[in-house]
C-alpha positions in Angstrom: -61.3 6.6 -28.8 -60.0 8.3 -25.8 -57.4 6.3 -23.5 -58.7 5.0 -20.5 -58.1 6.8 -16.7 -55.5 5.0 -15.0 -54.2 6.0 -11.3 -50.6 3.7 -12.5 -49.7 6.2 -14.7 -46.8 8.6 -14.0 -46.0 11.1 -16.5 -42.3 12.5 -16.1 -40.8 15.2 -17.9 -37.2 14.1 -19.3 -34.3 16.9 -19.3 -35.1 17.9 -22.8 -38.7 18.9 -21.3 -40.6 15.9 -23.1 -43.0 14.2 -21.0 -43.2 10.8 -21.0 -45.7 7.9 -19.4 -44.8 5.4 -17.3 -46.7 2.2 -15.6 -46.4 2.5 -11.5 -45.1 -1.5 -11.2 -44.5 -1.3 -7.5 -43.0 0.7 -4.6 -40.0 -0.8 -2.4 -39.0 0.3 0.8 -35.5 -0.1 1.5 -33.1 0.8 4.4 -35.1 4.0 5.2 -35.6 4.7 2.0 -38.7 4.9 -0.3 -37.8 3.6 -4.6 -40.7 3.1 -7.6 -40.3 0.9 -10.0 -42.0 2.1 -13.2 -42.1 0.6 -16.6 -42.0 3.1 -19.8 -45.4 2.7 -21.5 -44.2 3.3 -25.2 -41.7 0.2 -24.4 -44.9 -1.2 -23.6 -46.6 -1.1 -26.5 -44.1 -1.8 -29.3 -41.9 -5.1 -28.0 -41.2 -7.2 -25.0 -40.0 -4.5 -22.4 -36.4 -5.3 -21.2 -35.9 -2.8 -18.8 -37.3 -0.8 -15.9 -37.1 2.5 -14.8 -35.8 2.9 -10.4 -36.2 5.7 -9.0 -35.9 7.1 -5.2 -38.5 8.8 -3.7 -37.3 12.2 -2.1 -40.4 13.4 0.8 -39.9 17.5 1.1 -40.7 19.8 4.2 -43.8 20.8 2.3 -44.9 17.2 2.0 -44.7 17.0 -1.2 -42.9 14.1 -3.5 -40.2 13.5 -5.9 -38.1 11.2 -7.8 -34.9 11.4 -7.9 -31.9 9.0 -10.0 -30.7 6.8 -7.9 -27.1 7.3 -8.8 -25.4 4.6 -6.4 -24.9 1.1 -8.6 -25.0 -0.9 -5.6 -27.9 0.3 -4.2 -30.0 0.5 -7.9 -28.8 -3.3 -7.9 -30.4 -4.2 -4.7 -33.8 -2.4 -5.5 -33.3 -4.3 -8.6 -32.9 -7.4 -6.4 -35.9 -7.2 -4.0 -37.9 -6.2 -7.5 -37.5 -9.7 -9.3 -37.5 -11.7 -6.0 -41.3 -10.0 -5.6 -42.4 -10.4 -9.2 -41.0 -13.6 -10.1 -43.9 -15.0 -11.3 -45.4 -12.2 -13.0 -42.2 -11.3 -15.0 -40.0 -13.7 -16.9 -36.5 -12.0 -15.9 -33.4 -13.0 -17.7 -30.1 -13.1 -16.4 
């Protein structure tokens, strides 16, 4: 059975050069800035997912796109923060 098409899907490829899928949950904007919230797909599948994945996206010249680690606590906190104030209801967060 072949896996459905799904235009969520990102597929990043990790340091070690494995790729690995992720679910698109949303995109924030933020003080000029651009961040996707993604959800790891093999989490997914196995248990109760307790984490997300926030990434910054980084527009080129060229016009292409890329995510980059947000590295700045503070600022992964408040990405964080406007992510569970808009999916409150579709995400049991725990604190």
């Amino acid at each position: 059975m072949s896996q459905e098409e799904r235009d969520d899907i990102v597929i990043l490829v990790g340091e070690d050069g494995e790729e690995v899928e992720f679910e698109h949950i949303d995109t924030i904007e933020m003080n000029d800035n651009e961040y996707v919230v993604l959800l790891p797909l093999e989490e997914q599948e196995n248990e109760e997912v307790d984490e997300v994945v926030i990434l910054k996206i980084d527009h080129n010249e060229d016009g292409e796109d890329s995510f980059v680690t947000v590295d700045d606590e503070d600022e992964l906190n408040a990405v964080f923060e406007e992510f569970k104030t808009r999916m409150e209801e579709e995400y049991d967060f725990e604190e």
